[in-house]
MIMAR-382955 format. One record per residue: x, y, z of N, C-alpha, C, O in turn. Coordinates in steps of 0.05 Angstrom, whole numbers, plus 5000, padded with zeros to 4 digits. Atoms other than C-alpha are relative to their C-alpha. Example, Ala and Ser with C-alpha at 12.3 -4.5 7.8 and 13.67 -1.06 7.14 Angstrom:
<nodes>
501849765000524649105156501850245000503950245013498449764999527349795143498550225014499550445018
</nodes>
This chain:
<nodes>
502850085005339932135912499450054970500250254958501250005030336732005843498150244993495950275003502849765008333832725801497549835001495749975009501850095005328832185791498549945019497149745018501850114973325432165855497749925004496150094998503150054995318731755874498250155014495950215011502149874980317232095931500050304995498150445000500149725010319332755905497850044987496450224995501950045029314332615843497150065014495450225008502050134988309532355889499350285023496950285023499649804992309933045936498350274982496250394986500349775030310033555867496949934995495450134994502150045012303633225847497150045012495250165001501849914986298933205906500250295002498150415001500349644997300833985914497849954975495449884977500249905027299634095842495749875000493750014995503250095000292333655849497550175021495150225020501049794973291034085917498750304986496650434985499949735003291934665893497650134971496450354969501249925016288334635827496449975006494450064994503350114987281734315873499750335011497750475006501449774987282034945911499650244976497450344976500749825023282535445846497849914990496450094981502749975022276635115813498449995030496249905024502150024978272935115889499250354998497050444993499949655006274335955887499550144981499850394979499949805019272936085827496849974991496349984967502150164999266035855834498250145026496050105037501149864973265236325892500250374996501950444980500749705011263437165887502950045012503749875029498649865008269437575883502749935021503750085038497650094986275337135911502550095006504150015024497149854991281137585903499850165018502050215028500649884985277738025949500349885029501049995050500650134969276937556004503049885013503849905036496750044993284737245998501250225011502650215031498149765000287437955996499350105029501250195040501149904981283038146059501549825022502449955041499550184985285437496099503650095012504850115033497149984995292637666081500750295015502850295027500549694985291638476110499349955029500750025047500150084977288138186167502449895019502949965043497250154979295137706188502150205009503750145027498549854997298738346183499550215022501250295038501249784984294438866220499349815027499149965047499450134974294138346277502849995012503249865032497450004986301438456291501049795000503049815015498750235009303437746270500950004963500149894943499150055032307537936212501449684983501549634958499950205020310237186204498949944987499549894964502150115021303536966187499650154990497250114994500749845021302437486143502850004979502050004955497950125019309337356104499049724992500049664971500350195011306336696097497149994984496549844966502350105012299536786080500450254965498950254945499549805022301937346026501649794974501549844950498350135021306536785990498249824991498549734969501450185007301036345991498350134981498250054958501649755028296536915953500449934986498749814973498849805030301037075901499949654985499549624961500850315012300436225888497949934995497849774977502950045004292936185892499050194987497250124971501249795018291436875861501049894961499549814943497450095027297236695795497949824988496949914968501850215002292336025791496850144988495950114965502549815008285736465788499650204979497550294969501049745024287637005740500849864977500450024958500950205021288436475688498649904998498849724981503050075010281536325691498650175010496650135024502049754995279237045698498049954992496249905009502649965012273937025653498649855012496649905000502350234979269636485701499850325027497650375038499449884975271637035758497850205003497150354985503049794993265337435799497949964985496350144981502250055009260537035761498549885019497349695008501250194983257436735822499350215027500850395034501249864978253237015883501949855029503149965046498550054977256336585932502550025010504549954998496849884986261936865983502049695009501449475019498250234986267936435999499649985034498950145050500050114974268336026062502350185016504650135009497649854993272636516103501649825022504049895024498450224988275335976148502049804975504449794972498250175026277335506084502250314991504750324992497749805016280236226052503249905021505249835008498349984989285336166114501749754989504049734980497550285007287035406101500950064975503350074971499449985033287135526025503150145006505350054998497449825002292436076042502449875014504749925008498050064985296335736088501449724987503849674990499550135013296335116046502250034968503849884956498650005021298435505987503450015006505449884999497049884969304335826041502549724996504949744990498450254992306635036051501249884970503249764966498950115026306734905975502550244994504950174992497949874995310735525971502949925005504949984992497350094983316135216014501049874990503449904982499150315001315834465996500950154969503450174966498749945025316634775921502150084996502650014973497649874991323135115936501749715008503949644999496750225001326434485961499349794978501149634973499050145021324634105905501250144975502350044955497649825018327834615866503049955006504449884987498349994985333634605909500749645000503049604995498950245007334233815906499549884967499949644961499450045038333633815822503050025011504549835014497349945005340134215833502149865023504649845023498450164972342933895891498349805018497649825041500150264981340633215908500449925026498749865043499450054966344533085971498750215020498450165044501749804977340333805999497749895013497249905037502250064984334733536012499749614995500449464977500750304993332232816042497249874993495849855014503150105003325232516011499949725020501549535019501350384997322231866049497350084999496150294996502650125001316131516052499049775014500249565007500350314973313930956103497150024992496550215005501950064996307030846086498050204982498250214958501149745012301831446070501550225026500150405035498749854993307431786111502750094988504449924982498249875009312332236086501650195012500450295031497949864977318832656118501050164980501750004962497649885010322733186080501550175019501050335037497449934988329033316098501350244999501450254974498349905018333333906088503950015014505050085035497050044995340633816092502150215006503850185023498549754994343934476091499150215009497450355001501849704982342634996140501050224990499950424996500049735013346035516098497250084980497550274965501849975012338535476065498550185020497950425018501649834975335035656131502350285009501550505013498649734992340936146148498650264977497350464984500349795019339736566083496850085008496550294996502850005003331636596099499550245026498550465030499549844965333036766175501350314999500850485016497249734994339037386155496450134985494750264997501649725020333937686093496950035028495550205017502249944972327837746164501450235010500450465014497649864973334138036206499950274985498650464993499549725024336038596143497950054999497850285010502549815001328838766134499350115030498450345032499949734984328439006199501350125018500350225038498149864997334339256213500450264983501250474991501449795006332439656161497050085005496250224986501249924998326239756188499550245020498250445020499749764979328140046252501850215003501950385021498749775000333640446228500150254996498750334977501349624991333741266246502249994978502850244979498249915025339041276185497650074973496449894961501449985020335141756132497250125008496150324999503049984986328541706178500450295011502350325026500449834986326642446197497450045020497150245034502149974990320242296226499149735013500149535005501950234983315541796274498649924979496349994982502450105011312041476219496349905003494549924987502050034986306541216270498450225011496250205022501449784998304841876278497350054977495150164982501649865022301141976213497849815000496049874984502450024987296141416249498450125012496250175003500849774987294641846300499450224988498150365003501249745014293142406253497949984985496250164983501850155024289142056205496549885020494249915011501850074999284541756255497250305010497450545016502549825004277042036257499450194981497350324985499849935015278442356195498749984980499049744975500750035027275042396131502549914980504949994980497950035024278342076070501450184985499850354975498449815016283642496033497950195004496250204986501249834994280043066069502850225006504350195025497049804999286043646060499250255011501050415017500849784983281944186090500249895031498950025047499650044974284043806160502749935005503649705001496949935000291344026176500449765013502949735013499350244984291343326219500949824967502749654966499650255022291042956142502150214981503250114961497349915027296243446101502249965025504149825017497550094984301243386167500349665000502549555004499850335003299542576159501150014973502949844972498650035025301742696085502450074996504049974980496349925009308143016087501349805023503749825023498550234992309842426136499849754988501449574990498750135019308342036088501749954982503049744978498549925032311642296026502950025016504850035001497650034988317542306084500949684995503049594984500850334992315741536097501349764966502549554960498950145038316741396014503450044998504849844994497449975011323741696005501449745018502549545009498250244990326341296065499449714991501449604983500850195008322440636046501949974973502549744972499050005035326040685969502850085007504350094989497650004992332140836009501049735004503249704995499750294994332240086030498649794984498249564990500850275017329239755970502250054977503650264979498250065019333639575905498850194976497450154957500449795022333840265877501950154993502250385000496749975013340240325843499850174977501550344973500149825026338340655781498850255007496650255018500749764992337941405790496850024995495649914977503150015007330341615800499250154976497050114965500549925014332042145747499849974975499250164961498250175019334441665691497849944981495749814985500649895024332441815626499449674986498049664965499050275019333441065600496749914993495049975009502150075008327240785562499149695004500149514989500150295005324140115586496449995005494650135016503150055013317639745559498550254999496850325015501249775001315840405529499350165020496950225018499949714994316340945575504049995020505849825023497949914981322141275620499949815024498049645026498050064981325841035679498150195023496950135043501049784979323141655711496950054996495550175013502049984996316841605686498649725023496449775032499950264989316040955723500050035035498449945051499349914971318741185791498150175009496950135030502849675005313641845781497849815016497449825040502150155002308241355781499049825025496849795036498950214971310640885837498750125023496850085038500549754969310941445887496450035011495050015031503349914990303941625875498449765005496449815019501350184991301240955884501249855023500149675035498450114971306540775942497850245024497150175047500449794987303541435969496649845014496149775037502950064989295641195970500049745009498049655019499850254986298340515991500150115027498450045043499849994967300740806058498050175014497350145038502949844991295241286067498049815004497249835027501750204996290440736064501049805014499349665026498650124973295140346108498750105024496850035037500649864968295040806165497050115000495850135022502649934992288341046149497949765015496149775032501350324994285940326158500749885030498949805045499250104971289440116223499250275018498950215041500249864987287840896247496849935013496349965036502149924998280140796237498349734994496149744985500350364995279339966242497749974971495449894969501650065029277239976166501249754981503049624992498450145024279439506099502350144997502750385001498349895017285539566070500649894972502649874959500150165025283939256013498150204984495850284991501949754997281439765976499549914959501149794945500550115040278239655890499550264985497850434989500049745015280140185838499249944975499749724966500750085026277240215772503150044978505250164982496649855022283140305717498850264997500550434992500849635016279041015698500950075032501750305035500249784971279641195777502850005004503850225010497550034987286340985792502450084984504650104994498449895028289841215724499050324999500750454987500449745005286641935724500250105026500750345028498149894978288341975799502350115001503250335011497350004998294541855788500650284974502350454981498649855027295642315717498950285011499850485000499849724970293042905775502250085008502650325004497749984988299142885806501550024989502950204999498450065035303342755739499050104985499349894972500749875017300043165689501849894975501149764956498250125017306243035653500649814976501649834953499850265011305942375635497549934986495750084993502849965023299942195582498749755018500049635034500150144981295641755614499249664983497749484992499950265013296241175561502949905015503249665020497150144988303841135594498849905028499349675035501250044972300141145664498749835000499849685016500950194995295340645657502549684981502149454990498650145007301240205610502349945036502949705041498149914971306140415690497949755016498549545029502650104971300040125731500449824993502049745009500550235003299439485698502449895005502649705021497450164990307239335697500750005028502249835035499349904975307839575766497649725014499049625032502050284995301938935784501349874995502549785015498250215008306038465743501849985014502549755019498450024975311138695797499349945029501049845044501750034976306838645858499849845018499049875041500850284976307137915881497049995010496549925033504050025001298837945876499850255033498450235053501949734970298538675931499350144968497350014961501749865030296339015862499349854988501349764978500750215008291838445827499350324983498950564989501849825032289238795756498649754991499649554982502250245014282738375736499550164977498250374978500249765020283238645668496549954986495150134976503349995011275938295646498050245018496150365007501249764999273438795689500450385007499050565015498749744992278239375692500550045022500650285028499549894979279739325757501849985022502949775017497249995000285439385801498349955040496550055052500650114966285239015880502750145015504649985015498349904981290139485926500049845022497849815031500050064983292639095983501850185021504050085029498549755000295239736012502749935015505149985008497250094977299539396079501049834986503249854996498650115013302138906033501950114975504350104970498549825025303739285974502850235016504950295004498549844991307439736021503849805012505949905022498950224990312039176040501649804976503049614981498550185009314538885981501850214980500950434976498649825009319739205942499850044962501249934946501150035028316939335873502150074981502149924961498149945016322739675839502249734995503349714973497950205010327639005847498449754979499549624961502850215014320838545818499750194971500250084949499449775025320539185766501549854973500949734953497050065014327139055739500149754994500649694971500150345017326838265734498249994986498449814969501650175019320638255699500550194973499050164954498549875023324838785648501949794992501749674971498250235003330238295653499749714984501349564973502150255012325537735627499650014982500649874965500949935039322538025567502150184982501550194958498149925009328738425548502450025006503750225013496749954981335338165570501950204984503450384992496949855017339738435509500050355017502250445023499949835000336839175532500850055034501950255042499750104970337238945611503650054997504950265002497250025000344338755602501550294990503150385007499349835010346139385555499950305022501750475023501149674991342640015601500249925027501550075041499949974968342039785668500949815017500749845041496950264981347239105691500850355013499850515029498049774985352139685701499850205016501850275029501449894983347340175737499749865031499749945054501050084960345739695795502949965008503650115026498150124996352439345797501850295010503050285032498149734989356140115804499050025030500450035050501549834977350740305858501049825018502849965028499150194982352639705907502550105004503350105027496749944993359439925904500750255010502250295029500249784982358240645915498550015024498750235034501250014980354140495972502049965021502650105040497550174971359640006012500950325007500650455028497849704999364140695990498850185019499550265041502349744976358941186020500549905032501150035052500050114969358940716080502250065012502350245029496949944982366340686101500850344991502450435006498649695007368141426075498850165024500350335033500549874984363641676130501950045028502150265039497350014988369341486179501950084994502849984973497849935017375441886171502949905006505150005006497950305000379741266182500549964977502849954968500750225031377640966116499850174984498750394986500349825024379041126047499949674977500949454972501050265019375940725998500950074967501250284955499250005029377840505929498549884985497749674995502150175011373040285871501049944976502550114964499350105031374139855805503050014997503850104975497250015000381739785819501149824986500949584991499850195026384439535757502449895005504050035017497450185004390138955752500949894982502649714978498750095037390838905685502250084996503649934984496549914995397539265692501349804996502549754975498650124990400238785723499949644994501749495001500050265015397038075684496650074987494650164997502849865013391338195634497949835013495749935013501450174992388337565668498150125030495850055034501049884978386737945734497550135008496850344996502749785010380138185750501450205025503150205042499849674977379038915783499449895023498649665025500350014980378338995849498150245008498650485012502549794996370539225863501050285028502050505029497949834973372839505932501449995020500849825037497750064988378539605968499850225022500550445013501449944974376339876042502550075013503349895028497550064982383140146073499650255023498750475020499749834975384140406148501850045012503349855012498249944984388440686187499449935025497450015037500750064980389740326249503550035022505749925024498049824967393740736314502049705002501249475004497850204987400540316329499749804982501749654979499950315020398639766280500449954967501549774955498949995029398539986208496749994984494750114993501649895017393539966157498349645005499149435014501950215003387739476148498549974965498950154950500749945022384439326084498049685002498449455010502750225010377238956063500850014967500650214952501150025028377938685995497649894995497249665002502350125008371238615967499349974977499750154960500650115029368738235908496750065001495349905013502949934995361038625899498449794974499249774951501550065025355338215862497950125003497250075026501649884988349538625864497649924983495950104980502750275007343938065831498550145007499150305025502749964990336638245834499849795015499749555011501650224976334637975892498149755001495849734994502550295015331837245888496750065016496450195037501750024994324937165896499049635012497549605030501250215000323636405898503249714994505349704981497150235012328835795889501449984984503649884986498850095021329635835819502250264997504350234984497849765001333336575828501649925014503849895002497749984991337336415888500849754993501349695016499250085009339735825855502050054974503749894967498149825012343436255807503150085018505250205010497749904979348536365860502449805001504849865002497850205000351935715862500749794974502749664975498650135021351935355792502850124989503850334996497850055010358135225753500750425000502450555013499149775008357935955726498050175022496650335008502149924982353336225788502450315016504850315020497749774989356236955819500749965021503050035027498650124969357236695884503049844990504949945002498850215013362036155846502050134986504450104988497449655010365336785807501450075018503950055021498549754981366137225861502049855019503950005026498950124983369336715907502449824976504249714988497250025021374536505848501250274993503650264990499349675005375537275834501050095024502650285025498249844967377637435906502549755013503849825032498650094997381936865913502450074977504650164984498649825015385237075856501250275007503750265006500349684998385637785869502549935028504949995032498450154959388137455950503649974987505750094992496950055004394037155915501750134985504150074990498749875008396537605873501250275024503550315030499249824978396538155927501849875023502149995044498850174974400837635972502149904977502849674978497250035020406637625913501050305011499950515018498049754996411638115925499350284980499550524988500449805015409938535871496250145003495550374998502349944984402438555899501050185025500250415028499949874972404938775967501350324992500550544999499749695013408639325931497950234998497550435012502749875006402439565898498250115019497250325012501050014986398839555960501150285027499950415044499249824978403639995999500550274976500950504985500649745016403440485934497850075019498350235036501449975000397240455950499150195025497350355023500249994969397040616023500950424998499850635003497649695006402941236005497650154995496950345010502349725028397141595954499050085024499350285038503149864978391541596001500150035035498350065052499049824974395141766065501950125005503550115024496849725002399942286047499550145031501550175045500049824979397642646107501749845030502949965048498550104981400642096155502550024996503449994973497549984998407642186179500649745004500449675028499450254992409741466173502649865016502749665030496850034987417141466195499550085027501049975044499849984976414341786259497549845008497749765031501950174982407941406274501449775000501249705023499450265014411540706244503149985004504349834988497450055003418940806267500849735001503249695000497550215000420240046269497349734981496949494985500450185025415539826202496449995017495449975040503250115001407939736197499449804998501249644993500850285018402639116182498150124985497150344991501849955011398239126132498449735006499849525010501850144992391938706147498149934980496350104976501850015027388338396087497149775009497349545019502250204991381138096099498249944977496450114972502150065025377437756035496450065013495549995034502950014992369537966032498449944971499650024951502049995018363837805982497750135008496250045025501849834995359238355982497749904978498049904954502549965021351838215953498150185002498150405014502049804993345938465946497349885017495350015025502550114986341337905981502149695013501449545031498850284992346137315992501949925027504349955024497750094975349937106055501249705002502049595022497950245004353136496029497549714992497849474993503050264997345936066018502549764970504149844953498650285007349135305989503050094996504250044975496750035006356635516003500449965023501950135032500050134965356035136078502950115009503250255029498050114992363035046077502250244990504650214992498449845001365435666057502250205011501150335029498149874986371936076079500550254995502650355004499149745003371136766055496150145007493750105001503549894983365437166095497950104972498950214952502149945019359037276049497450145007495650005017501249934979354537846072498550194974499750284955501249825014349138246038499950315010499750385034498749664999350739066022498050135026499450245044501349924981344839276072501249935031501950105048498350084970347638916135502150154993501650394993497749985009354439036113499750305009500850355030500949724988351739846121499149965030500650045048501249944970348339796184502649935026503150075046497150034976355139426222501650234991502250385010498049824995359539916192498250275010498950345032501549844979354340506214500449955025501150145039499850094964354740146286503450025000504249995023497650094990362240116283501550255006503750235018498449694985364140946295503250004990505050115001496950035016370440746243501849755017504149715009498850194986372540136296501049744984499749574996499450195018375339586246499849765020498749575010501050294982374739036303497549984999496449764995503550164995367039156311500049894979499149664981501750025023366239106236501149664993499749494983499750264998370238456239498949815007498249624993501050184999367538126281496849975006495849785018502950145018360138166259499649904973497749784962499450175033362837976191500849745006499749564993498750255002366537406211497949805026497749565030502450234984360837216266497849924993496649735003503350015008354537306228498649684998496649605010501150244996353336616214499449875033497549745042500550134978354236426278497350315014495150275023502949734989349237116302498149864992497149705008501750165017344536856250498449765014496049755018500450324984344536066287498950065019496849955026500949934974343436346341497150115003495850045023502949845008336636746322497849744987495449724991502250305010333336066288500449895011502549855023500550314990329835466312499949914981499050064965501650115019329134976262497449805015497449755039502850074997322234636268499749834973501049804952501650275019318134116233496950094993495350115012503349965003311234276205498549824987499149844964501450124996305933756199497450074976496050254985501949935010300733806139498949674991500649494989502250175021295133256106499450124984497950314987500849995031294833306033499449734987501449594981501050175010290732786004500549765005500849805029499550164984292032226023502749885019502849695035498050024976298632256058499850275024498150455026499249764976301532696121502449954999503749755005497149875006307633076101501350155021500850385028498249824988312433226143502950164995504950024996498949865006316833786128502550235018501650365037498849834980322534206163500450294988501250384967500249685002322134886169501350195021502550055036498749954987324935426210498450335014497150495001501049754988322836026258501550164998503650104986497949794985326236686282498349965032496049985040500049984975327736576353500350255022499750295046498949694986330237276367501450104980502849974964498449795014332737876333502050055007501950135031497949794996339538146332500150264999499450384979500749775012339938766343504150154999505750035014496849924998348039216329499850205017498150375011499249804983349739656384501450224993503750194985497949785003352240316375502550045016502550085041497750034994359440316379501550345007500850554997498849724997363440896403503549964997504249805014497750045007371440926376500650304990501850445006498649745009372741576337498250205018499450345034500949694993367342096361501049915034500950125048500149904968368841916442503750055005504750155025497149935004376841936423501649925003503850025006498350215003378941306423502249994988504549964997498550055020381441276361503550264998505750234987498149814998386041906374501749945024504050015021499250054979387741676442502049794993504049805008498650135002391241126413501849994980502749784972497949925013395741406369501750295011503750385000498349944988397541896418501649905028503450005042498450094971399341446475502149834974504049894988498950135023403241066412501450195004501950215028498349755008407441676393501550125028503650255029498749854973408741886469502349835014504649885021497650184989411241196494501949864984503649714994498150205025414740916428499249825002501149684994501050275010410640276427498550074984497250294984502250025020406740036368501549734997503849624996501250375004403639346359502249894977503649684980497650065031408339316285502049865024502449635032497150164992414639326325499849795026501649625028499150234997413238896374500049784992501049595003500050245025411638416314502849954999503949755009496549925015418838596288502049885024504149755021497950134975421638426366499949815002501649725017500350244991419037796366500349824971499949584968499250155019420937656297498049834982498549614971502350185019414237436259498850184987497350364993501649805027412837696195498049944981497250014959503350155019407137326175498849795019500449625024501050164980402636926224496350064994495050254985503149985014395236756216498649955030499949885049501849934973389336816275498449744988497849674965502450284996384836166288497750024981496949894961502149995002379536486285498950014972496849884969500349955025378936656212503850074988505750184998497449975022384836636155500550304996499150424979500549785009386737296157503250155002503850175026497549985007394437566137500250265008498850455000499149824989398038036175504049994988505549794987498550125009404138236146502050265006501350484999498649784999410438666167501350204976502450094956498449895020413239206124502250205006501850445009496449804993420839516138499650264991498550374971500049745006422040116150501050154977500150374971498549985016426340156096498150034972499150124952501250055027420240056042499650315004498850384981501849794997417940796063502150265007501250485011
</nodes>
């Protein structure tokens, strides 16, 4: 299909005419960011978090619109229509979407399908690795939401404590026991958002610290969730309006430290991060908390791109290599907890051809009667896209998805040359001196090599047709947590996910009138959550059980490889190389 599209054009424009009717209708009405921000709190505190993921995207599109014509803003007595606020939001929600695939068909034409029959219109979208990627990042948020990894406490408790309460009333042991479940509630929350750079880290960006920044965060993550739970405890707002003098000398209470020209400079970048749950109306100094939203979006990865933006040379220089390490020590953290697995990081192959890249990590197990296993993984650990035009970074010409999946084929075939397989059983020697291999392995081991692309948000979105599993670092933790060191579970939720994934979406069609056509659009639900089962393998004694019935009766899986004479043979189900090694190498 032609970049030049009619009906695309014809789509882009009615939004764009929509949208600017409703900005000059709101801005013409008394204090409109108040009333969006309230609508979007409401979709959430009703326990319908989709619509509140949608009416929040629509915000941050209708607010963006409005605070470029602040100065008109709260000049007017009359309140917005709170029925229109909803369509407004949900309208912006749909532009949201449709904007994304015409992003997505700039760069890829054949993705998406425009027609037009009349004042009717259809878009298409062609690749469900679009809807897969939308569907997994739902699944990972709450998979980390309901995980006891980290969590020491009932968080819903510190409702229950809070209600009938006076505000930040600390003479009532019900609201300082609701606070230290909070300040519990923060560490884990920043446990699961993209916080790779140490919190203590000295590094200097847009004039202040690293750590002054984080400092700052806390304390306003802090009165976000307090006014959360205070709000759902005691059926109040959560929309709550700080002046910059109230909400900057709050905060420099708690921080003394920090001067409070850095604190109110923290506040404002930390808005610019926000996705409109912190609006700053700076004509009148004042700052719109959307507390249950703000609590919900991950400000430190939004942080960092809008550093990334105004200063890549210093971006690239101080903190690429910060996130990109942390992804990698994480996987590591993950499998080391198993004392199967011994992980390897930044495994260099320049030795052996300067052309070679390292090998981020190399995941190896010990597996009873069969021999060793090994994940090679190629980590990209990308700020997380926000909107089309980021995760489109993934698959152009020079896109890391597009890297990493040339870098692990690479990496694949050299390790599958003789002088690779060598390397590999060095490798094996170092970091399991403690195995007796001549007596577990009297008639030759396999080694088991499985390619992975580890990210930090991506599960393969426009690589449909791809053959090497693509899974973001959070999942990727939670299966191997579920797998009790079992290298089959962790397989095969790696090598099933897409199909898990399929299985959890409907796709759907949604139905809007914009001006004078009716656009129809495809879109997609969650049908059901997955959830990973706790696996039991080493602690119930599996894993020991089967290297002593191995050792007692003289079978192992190797040799009867070796009896039946196949020293290399591949499984259906996925490409995945099993490969004997003589006793004689060891």
């Amino acid at each position: 299909m032609s970049r030049n599209n009619s009906v695309r054009k014809i789509v882009e424009n009615a939004f764009e005419s929509k949208i600017k009717e409703i900005t000059n209708r709101l801005i013409k009405t008394r204090d409109p960011l108040l009333y969006l921000s309230e609508a979007v709190e409401s979709a959430y505190k009703s326990g319908n978090f989709p619509l509140g993921e949608l009416l929040r995207c629509g915000n941050e599109i209708i607010t963006e619109r409005l605070l470029k014509n602040a100065e008109s803003l709260n000049e007017f007595e009359k309140k917005p229509d709170l029925e229109m606020v909803f369509a407004d939001l949900l309208l912006g929600a749909n532009y949201w979407a449709v904007r994304d695939k015409v992003f997505y068909s700039y760069a890829n034409p054949d993705s998406v399908t425009w027609e037009k029959s009349g004042g009717d219109i259809r878009i298409e979208l062609n690749d469900d690795s679009i809807f897969r990627q939308l569907v997994s990042e739902r699944q990972t948020f709450r998979l980390n939401s309901i995980s006891s990894k980290n969590k020491k406490h009932s968080f819903s408790n510190a409702i229950d404590l809070l209600k009938n309460t006076k505000p930040f009333d600390f003479s009532n042991k019900n609201v300082v026991n609701a606070a230290k479940l909070i300040e519990s509630e923060i560490e884990w929350k920043l446990s699961y958002f993209f916080s790779y750079v140490p919190e203590d880290s000295s590094i200097e960006i847009r004039g202040y610290l690293y750590s002054e920044f984080i400092g700052v965060y806390k304390v306003l993550m802090f009165y976000a969730l307090y006014e959360r739970h205070y709000s759902m405890a005691n059926g109040i707002s959560s929309v709550i309006t700080y002046t910059e003098y109230e909400i900057s000398n709050a905060i420099q209470q708690q921080i003394p430290d920090i001067s409070i020209e850095k604190i109110k400079k923290i506040i404002e970048d930390i808005s610019l991060s926000s996705r409109s749950t912190l609006i700053f109306l700076r004509k009148e100094s004042k700052y719109y908390l959307s507390a249950l939203s703000f609590t919900l979006v991950d400000i430190i990865s939004n942080f960092l791109r809008l550093h990334a933006k105004c200063e890549p040379d210093h971006f690239s220089s101080n903190i690429a290599h910060l996130i990109g390490n942390g992804l990698v020590l994480k996987i590591k953290e993950s499998f080391e907890q198993h004392k199967n697995y011994r992980v390897l990081c930044d495994v260099k192959l320049s030795k052996f051809d300067e052309k070679l890249p390292d090998i981020d990590v190399l995941a190896i197990s010990y597996e009873p009667s069969l021999g060793f296993h090994l994940f090679i993984g190629e980590v990209k650990n990308n700020l997380p896209a926000v909107w089309a035009k980021d995760y489109l970074k993934a698959s152009s010409k020079n896109g890391f998805i597009t890297k990493a999946i040339s870098q692990a084929n690479i990496i694949n075939d050299f390790l599958s040359t003789n002088q690779g397989e060598r390397y590999l059983l060095d490798l094996i020697k170092t970091n399991f001196k403690h195995l007796d291999l001549k007596k577990l392995f009297p008639h030759g081991f396999c080694v088991v090599k499985d390619k992975l692309i580890i990210t930090s948000q991506s599960v393969g979105m426009f690589f449909p047709e791809k053959n090497i599993p693509i899974i973001d670092g959070d999942t990727l933790c939670h299966i191997i947590d579920g797998s009790d060191g079992d290298t089959n579970y962790i397989q095969f939720h790696i090598n099933g996910f897409d199909k898990i994934v399929d299985e959890c979406m409907e796709k759907c069609q949604e139905e809007m009138t914009l001006g004078d056509y009716n656009i129809q659009f495809d879109s997609v639900k969650i049908d059901k959550f997955f959830g990973l089962a706790q696996h039991t393998y080493i602690s119930d004694g599996t894993f020991e059980q089967l290297e002593l019935d191995s050792l007692e009766s003289g079978y192992t899986m190797a040799g009867s490889l070796l009896h039946k004479g196949d020293e290399k043979f591949h499984i259906d189900h996925f490409p995945r190389e099993y490969k004997l090694i003589e006793i004689s190498a060891y």
